[in-house]
mmCIF file of the protein (N, C-alpha, C, O) and its ligand, coordinates in Angstrom:
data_MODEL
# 
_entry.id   MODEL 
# 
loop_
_entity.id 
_entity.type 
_entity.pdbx_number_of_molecules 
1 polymer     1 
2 non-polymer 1 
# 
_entity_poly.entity_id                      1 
_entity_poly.type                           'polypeptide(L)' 
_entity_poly.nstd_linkage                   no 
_entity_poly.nstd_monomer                   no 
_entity_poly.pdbx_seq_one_letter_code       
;(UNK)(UNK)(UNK)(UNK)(UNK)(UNK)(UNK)(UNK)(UNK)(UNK)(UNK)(UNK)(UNK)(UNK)(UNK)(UNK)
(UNK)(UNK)(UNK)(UNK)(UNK)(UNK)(UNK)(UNK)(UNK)(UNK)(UNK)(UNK)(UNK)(UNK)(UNK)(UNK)
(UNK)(UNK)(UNK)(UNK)(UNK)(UNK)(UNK)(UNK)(UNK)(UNK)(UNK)(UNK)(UNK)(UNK)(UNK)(UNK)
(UNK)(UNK)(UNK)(UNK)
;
_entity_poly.pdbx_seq_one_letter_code_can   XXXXXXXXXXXXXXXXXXXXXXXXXXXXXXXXXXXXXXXXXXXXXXXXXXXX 
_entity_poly.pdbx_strand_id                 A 
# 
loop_
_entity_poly_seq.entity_id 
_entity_poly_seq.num 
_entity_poly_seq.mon_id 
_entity_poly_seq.hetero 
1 1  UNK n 
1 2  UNK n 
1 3  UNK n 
1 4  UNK n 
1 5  UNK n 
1 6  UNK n 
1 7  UNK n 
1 8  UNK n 
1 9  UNK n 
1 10 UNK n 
1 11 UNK n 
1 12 UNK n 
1 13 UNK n 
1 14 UNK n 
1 15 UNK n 
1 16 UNK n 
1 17 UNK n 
1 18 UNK n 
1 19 UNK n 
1 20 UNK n 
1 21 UNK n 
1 22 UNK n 
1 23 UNK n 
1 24 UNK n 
1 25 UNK n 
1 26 UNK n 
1 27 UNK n 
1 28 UNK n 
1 29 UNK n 
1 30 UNK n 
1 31 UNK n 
1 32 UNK n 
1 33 UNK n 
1 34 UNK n 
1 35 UNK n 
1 36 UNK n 
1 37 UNK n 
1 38 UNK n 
1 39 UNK n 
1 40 UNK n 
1 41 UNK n 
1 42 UNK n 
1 43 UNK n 
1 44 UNK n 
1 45 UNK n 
1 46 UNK n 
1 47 UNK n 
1 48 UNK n 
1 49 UNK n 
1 50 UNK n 
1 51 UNK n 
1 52 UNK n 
# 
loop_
_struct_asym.id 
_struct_asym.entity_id 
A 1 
B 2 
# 
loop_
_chem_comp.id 
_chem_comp.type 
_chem_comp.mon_nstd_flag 
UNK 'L-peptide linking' . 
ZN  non-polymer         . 
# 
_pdbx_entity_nonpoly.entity_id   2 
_pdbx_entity_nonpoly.name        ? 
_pdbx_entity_nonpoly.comp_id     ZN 
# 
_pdbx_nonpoly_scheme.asym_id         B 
_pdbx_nonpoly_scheme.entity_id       2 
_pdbx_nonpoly_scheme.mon_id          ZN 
_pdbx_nonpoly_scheme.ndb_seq_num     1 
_pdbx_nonpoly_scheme.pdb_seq_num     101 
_pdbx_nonpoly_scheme.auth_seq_num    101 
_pdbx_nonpoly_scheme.pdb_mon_id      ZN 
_pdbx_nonpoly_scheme.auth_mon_id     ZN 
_pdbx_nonpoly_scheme.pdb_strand_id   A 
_pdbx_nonpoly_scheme.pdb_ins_code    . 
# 
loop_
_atom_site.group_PDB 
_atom_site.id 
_atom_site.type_symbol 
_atom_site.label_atom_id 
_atom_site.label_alt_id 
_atom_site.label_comp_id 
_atom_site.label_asym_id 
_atom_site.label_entity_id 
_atom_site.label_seq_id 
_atom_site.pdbx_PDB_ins_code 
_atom_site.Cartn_x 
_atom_site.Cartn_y 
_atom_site.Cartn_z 
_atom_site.occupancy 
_atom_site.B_iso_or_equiv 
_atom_site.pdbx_formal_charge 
_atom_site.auth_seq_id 
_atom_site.auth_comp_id 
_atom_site.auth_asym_id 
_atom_site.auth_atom_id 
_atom_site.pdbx_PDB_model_num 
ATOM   1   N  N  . UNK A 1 1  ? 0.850   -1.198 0.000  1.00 0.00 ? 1   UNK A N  1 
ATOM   2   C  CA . UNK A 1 1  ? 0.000   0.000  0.000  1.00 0.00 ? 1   UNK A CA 1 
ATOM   3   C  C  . UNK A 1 1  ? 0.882   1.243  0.000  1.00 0.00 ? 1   UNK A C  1 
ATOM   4   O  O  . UNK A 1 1  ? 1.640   1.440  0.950  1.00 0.00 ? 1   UNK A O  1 
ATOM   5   N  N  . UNK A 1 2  ? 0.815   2.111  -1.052 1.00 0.00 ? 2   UNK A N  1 
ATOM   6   C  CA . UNK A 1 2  ? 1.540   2.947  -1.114 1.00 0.00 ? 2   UNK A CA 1 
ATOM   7   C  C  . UNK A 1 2  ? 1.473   4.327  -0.526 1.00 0.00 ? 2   UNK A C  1 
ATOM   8   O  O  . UNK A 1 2  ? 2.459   5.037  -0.331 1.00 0.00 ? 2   UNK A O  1 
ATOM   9   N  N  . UNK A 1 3  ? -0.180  4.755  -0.173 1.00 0.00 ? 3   UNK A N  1 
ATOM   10  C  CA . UNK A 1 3  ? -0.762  5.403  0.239  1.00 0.00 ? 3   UNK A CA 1 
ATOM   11  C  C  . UNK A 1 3  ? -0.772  5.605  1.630  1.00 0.00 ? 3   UNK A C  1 
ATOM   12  O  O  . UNK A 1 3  ? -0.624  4.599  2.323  1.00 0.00 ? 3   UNK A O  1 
ATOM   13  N  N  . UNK A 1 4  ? -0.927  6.784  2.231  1.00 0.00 ? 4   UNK A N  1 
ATOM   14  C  CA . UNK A 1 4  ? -0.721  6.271  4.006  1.00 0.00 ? 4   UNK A CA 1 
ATOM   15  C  C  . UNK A 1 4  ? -2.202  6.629  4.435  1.00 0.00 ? 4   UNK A C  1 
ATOM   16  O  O  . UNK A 1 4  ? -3.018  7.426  3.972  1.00 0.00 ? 4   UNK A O  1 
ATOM   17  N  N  . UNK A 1 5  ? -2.243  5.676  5.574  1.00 0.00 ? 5   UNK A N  1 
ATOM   18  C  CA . UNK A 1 5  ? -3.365  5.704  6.287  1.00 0.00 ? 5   UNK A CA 1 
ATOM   19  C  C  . UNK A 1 5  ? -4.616  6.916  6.459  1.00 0.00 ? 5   UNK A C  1 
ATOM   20  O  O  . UNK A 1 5  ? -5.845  6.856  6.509  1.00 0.00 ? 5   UNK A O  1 
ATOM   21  N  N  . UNK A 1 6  ? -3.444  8.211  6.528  1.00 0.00 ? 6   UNK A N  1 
ATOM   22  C  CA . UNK A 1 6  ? -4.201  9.102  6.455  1.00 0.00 ? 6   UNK A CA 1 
ATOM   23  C  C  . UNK A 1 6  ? -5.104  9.577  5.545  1.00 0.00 ? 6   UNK A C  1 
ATOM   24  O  O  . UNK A 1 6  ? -6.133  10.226 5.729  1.00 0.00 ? 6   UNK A O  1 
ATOM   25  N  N  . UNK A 1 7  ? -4.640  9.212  4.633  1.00 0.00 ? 7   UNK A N  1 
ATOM   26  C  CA . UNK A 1 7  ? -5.197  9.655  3.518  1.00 0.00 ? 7   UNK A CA 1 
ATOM   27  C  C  . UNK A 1 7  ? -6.552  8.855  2.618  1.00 0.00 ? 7   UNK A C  1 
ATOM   28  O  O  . UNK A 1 7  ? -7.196  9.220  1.635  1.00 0.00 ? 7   UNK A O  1 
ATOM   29  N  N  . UNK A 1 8  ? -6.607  7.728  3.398  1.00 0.00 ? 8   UNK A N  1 
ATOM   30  C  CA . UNK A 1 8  ? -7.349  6.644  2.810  1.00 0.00 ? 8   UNK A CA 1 
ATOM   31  C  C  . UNK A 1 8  ? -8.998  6.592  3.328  1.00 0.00 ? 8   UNK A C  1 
ATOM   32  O  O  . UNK A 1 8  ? -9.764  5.659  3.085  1.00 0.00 ? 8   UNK A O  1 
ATOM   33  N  N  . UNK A 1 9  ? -9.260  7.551  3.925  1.00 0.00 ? 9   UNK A N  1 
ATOM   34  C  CA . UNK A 1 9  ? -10.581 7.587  4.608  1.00 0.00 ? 9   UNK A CA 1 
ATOM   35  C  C  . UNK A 1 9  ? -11.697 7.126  3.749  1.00 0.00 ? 9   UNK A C  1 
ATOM   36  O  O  . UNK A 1 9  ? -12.741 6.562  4.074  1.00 0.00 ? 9   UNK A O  1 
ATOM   37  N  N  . UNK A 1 10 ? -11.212 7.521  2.466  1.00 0.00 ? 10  UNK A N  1 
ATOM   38  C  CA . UNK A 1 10 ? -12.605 6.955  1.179  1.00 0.00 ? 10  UNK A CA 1 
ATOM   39  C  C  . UNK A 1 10 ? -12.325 5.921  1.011  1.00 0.00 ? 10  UNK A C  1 
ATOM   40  O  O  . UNK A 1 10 ? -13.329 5.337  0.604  1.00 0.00 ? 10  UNK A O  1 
ATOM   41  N  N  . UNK A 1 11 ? -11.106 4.944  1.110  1.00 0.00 ? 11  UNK A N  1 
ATOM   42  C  CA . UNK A 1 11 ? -11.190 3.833  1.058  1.00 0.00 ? 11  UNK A CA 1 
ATOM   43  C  C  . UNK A 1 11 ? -11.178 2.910  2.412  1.00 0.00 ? 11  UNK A C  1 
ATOM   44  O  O  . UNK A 1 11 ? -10.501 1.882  2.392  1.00 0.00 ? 11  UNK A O  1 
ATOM   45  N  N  . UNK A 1 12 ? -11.835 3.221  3.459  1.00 0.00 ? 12  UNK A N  1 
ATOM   46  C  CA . UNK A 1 12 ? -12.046 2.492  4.189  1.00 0.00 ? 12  UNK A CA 1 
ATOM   47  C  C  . UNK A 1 12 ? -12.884 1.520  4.304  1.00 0.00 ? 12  UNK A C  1 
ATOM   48  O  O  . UNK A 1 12 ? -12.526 0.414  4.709  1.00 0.00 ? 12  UNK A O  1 
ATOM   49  N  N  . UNK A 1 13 ? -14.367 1.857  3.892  1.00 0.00 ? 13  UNK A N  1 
ATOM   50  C  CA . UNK A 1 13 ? -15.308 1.115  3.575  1.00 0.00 ? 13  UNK A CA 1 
ATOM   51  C  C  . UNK A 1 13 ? -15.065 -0.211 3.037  1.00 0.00 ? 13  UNK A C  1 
ATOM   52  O  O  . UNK A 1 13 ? -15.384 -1.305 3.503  1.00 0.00 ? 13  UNK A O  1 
ATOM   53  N  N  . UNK A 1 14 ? -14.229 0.182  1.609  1.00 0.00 ? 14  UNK A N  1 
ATOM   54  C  CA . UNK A 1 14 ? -14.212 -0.302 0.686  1.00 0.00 ? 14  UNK A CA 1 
ATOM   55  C  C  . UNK A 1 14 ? -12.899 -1.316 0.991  1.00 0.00 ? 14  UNK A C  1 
ATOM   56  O  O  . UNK A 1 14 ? -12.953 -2.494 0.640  1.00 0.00 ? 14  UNK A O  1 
ATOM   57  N  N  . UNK A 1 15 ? -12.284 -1.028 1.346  1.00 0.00 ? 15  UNK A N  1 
ATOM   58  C  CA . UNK A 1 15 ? -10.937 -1.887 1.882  1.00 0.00 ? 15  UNK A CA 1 
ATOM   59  C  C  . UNK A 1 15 ? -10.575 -1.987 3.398  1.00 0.00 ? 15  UNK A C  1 
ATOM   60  O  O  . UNK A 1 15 ? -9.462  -2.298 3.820  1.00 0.00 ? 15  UNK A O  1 
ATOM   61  N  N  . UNK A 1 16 ? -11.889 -1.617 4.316  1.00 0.00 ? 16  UNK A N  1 
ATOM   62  C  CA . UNK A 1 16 ? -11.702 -2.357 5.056  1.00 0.00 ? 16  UNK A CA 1 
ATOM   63  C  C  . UNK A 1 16 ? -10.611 -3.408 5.865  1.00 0.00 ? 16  UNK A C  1 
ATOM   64  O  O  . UNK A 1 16 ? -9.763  -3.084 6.697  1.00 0.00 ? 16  UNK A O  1 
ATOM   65  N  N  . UNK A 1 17 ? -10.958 -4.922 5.281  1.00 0.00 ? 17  UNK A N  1 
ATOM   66  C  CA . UNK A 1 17 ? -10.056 -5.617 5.358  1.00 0.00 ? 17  UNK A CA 1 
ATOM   67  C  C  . UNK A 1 17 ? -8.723  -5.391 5.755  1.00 0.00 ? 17  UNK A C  1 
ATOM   68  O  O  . UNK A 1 17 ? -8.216  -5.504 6.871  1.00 0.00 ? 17  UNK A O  1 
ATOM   69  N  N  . UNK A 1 18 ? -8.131  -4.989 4.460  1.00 0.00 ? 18  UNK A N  1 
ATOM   70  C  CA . UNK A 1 18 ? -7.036  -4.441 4.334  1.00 0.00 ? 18  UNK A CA 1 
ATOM   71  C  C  . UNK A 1 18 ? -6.338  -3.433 5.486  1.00 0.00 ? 18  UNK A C  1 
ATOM   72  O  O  . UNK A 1 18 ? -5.265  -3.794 5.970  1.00 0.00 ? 18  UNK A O  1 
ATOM   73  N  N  . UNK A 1 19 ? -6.945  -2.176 5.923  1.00 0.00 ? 19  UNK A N  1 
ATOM   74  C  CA . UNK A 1 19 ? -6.945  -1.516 6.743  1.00 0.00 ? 19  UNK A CA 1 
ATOM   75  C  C  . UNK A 1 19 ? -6.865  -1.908 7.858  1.00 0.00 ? 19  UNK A C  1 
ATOM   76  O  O  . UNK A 1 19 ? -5.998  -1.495 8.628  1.00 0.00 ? 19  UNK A O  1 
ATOM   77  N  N  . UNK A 1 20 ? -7.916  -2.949 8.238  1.00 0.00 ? 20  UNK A N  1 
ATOM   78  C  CA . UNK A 1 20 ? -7.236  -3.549 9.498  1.00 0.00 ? 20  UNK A CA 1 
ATOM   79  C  C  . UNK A 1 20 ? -6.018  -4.388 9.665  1.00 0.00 ? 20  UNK A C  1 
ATOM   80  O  O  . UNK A 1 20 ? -5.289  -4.621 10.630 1.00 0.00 ? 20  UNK A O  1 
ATOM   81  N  N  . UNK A 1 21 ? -6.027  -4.742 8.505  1.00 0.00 ? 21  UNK A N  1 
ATOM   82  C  CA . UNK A 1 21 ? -3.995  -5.669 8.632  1.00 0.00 ? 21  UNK A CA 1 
ATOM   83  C  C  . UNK A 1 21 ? -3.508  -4.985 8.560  1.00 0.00 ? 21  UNK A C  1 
ATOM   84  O  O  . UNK A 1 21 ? -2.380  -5.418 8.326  1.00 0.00 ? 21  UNK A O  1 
ATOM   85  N  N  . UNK A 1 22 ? -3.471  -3.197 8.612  1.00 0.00 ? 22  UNK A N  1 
ATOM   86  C  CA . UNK A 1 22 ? -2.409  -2.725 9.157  1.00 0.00 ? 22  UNK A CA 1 
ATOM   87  C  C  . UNK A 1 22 ? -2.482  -1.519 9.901  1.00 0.00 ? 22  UNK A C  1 
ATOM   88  O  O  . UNK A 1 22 ? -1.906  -0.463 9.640  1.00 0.00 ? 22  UNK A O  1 
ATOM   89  N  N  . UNK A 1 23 ? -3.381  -1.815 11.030 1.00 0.00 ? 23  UNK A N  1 
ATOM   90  C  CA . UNK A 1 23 ? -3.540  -0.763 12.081 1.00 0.00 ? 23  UNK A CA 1 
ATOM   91  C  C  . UNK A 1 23 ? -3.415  -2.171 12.930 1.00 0.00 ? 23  UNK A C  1 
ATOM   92  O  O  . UNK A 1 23 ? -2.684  -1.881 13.877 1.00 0.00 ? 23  UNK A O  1 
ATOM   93  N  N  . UNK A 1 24 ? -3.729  -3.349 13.020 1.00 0.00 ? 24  UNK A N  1 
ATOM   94  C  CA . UNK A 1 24 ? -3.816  -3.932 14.002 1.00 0.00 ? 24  UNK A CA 1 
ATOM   95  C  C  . UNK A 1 24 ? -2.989  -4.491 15.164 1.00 0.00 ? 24  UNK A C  1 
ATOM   96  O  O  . UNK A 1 24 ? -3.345  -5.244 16.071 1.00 0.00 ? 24  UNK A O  1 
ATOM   97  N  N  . UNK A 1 25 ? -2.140  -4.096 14.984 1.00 0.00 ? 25  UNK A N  1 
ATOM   98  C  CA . UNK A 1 25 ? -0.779  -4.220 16.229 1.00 0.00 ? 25  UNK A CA 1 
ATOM   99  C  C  . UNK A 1 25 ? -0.238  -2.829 15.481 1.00 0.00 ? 25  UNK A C  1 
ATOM   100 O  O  . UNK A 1 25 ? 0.582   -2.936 14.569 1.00 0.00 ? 25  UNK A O  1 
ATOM   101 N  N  . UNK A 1 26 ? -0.678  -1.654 15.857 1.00 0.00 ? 26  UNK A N  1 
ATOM   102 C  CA . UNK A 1 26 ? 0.013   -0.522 15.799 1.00 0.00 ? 26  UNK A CA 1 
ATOM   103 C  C  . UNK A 1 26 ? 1.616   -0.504 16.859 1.00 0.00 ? 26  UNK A C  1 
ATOM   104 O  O  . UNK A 1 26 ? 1.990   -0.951 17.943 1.00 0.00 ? 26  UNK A O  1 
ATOM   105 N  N  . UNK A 1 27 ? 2.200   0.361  15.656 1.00 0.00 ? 27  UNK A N  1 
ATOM   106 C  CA . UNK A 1 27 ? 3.123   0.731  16.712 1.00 0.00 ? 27  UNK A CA 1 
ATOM   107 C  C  . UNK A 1 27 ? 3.738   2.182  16.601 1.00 0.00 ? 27  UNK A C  1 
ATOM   108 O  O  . UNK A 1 27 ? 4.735   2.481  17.258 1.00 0.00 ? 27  UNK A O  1 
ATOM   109 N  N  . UNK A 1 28 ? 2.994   3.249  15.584 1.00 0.00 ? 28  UNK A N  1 
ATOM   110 C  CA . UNK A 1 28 ? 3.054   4.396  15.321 1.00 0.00 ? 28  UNK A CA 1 
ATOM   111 C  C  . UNK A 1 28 ? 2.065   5.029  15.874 1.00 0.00 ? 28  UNK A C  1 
ATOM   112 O  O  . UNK A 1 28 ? 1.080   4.389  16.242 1.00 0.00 ? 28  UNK A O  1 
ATOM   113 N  N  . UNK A 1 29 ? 2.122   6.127  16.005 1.00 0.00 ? 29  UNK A N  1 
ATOM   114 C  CA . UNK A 1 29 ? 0.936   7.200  15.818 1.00 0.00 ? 29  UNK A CA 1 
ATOM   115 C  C  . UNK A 1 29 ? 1.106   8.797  15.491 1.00 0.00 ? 29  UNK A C  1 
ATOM   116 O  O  . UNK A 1 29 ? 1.884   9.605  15.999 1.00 0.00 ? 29  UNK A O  1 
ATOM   117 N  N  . UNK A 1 30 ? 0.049   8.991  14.404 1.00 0.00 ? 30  UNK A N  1 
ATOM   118 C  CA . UNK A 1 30 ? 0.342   9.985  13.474 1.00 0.00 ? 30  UNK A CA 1 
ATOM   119 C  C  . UNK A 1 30 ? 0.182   11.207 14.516 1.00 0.00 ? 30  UNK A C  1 
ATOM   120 O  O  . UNK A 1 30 ? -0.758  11.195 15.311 1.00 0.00 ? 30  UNK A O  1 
ATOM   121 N  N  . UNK A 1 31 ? 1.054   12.188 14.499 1.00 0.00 ? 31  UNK A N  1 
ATOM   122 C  CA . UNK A 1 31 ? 1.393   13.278 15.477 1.00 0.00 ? 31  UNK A CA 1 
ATOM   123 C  C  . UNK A 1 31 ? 0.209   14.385 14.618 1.00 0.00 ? 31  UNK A C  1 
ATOM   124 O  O  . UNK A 1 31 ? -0.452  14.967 15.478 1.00 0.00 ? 31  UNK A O  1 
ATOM   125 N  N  . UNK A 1 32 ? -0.001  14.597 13.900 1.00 0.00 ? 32  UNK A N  1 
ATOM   126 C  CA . UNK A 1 32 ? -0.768  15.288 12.811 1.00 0.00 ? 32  UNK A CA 1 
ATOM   127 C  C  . UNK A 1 32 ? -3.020  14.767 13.241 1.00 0.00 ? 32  UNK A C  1 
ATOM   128 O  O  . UNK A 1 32 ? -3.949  15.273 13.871 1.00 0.00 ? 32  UNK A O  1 
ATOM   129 N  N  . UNK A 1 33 ? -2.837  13.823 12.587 1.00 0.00 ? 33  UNK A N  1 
ATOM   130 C  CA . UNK A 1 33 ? -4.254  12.887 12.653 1.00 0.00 ? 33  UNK A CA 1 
ATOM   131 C  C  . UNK A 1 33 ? -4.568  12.248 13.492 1.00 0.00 ? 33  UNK A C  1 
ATOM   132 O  O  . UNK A 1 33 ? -5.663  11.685 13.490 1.00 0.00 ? 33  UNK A O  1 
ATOM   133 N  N  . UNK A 1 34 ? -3.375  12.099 14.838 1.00 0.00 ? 34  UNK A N  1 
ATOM   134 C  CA . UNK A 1 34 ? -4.433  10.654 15.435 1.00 0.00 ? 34  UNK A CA 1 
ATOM   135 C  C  . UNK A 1 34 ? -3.994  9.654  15.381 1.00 0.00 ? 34  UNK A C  1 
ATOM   136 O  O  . UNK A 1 34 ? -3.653  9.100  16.427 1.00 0.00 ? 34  UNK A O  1 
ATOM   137 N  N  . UNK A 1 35 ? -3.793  8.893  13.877 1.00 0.00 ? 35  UNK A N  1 
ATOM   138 C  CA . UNK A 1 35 ? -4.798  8.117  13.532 1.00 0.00 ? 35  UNK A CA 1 
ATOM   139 C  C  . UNK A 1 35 ? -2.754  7.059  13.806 1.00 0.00 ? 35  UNK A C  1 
ATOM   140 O  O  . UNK A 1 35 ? -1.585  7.447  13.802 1.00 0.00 ? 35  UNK A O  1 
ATOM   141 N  N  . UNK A 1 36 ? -3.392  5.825  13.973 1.00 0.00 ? 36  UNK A N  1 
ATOM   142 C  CA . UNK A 1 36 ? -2.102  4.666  14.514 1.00 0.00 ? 36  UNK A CA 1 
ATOM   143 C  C  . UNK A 1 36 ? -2.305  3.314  12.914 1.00 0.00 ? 36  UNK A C  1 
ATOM   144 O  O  . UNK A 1 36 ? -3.206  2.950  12.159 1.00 0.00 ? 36  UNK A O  1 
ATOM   145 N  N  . UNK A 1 37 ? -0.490  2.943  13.194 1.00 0.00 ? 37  UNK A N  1 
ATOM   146 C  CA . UNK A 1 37 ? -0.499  2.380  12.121 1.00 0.00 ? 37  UNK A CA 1 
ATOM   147 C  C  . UNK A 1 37 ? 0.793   1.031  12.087 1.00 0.00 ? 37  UNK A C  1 
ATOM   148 O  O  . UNK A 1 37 ? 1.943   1.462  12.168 1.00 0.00 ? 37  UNK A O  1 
ATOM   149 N  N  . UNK A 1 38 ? 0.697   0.045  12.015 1.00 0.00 ? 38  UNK A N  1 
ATOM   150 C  CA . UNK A 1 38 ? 1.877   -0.655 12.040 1.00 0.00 ? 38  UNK A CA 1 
ATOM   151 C  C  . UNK A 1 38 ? 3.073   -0.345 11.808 1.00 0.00 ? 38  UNK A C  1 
ATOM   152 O  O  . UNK A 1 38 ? 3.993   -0.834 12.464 1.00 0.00 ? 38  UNK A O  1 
ATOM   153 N  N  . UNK A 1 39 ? 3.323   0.804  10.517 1.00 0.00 ? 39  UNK A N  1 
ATOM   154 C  CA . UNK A 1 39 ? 4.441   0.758  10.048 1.00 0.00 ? 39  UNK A CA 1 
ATOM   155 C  C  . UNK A 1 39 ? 4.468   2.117  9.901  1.00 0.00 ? 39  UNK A C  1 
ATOM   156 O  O  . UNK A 1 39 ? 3.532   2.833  9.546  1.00 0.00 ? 39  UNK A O  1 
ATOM   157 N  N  . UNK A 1 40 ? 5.534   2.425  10.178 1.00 0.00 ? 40  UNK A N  1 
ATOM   158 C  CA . UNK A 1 40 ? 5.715   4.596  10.087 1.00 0.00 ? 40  UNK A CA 1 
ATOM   159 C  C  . UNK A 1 40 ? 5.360   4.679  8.844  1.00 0.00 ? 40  UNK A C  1 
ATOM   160 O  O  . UNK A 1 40 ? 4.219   5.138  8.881  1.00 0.00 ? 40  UNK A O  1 
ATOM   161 N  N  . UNK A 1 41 ? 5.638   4.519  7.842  1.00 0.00 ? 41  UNK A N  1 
ATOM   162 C  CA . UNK A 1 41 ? 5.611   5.062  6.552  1.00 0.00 ? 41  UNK A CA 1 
ATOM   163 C  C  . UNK A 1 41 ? 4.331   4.950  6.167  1.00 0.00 ? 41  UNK A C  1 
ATOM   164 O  O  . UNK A 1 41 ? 4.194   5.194  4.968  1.00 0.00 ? 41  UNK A O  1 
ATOM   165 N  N  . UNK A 1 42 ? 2.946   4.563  6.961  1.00 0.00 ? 42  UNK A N  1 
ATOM   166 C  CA . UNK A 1 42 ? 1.497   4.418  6.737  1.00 0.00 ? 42  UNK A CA 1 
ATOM   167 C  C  . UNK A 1 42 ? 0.945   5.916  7.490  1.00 0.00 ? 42  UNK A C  1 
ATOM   168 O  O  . UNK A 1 42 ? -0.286  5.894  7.493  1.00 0.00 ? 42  UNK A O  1 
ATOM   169 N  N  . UNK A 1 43 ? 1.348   6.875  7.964  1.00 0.00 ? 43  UNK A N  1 
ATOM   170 C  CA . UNK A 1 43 ? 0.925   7.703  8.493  1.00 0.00 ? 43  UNK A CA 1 
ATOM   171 C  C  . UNK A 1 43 ? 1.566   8.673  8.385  1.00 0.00 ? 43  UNK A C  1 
ATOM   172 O  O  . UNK A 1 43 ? 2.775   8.564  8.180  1.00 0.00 ? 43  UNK A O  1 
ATOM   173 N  N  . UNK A 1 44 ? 0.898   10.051 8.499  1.00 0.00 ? 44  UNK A N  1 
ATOM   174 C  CA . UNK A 1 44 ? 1.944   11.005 7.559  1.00 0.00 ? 44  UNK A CA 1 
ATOM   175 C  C  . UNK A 1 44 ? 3.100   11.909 8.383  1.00 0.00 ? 44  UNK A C  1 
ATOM   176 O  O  . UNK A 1 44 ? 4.045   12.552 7.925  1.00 0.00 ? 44  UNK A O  1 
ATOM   177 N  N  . UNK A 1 45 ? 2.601   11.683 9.979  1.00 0.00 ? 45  UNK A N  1 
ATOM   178 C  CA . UNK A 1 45 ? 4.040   12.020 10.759 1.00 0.00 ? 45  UNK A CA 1 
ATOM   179 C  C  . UNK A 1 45 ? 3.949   11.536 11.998 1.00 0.00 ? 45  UNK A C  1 
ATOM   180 O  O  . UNK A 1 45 ? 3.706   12.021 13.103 1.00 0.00 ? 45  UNK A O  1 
ATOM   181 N  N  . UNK A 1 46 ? 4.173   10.582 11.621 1.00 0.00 ? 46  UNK A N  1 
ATOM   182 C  CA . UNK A 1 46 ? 5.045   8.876  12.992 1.00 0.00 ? 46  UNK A CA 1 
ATOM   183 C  C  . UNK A 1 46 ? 5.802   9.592  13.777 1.00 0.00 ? 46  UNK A C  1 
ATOM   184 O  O  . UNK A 1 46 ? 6.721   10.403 13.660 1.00 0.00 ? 46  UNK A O  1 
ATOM   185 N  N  . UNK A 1 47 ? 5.060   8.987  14.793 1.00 0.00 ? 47  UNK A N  1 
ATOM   186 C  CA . UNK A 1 47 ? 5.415   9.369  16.093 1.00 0.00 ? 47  UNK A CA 1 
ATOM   187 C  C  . UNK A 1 47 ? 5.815   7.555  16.908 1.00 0.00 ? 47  UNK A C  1 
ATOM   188 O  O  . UNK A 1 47 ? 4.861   6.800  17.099 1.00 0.00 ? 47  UNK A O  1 
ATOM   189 N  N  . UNK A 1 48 ? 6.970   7.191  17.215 1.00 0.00 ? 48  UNK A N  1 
ATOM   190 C  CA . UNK A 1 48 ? 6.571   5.723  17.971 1.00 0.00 ? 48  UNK A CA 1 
ATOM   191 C  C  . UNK A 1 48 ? 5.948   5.493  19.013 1.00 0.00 ? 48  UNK A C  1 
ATOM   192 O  O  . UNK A 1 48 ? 6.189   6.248  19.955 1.00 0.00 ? 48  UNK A O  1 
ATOM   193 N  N  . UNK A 1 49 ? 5.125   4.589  19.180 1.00 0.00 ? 49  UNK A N  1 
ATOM   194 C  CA . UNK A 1 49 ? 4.460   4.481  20.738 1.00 0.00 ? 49  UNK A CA 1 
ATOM   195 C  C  . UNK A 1 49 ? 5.376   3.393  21.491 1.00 0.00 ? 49  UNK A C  1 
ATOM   196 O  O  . UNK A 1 49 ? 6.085   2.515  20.997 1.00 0.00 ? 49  UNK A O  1 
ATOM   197 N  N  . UNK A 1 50 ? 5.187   3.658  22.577 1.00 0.00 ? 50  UNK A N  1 
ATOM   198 C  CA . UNK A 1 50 ? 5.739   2.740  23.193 1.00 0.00 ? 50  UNK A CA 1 
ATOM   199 C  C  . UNK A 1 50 ? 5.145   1.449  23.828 1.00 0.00 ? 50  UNK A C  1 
ATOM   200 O  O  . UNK A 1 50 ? 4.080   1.201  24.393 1.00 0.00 ? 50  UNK A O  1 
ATOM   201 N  N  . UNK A 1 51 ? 6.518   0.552  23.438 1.00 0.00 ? 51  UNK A N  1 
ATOM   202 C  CA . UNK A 1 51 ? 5.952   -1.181 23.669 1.00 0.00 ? 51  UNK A CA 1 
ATOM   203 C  C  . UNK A 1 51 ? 4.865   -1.100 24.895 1.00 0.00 ? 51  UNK A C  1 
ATOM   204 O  O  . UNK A 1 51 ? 4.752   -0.449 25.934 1.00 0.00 ? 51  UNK A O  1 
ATOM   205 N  N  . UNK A 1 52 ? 4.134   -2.109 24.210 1.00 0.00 ? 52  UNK A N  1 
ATOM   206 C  CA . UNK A 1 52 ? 3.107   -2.330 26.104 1.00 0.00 ? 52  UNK A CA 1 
ATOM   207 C  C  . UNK A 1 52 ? 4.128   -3.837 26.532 1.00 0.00 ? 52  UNK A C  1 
ATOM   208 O  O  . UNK A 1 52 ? 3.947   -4.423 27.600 1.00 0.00 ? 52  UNK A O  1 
HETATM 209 ZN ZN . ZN  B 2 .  ? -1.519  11.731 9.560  1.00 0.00 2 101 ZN  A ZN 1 
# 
């Protein structure tokens, strides 16, 4: 997915699925949106969270 998370809000519905294989063990979160993501490069400014 080349696109980052943020940006994908119209395709959520629709890809779903997808979306959740990669928010689902987050380990980012976008300093900007919110919004958390497995892999930094899915969100448009990664921030790391820390391990639980
Ligand atoms: Zn963002």
């Amino acid at each position: 997915m080349a696109k980052k998370l943020c940006e994908l809000k119209k395709l959520l519905k629709k890809d779903l699925a997808e979306y959740i294989i990669n928010v689902n063990q987050p380990k980012f979160v976008c300093t900007k949106c919110g919004r958390v993501a497995n892999e930094k490069k899915l969100v448009c400014s990664p921030a790391k969270m820390s391990a639980v």
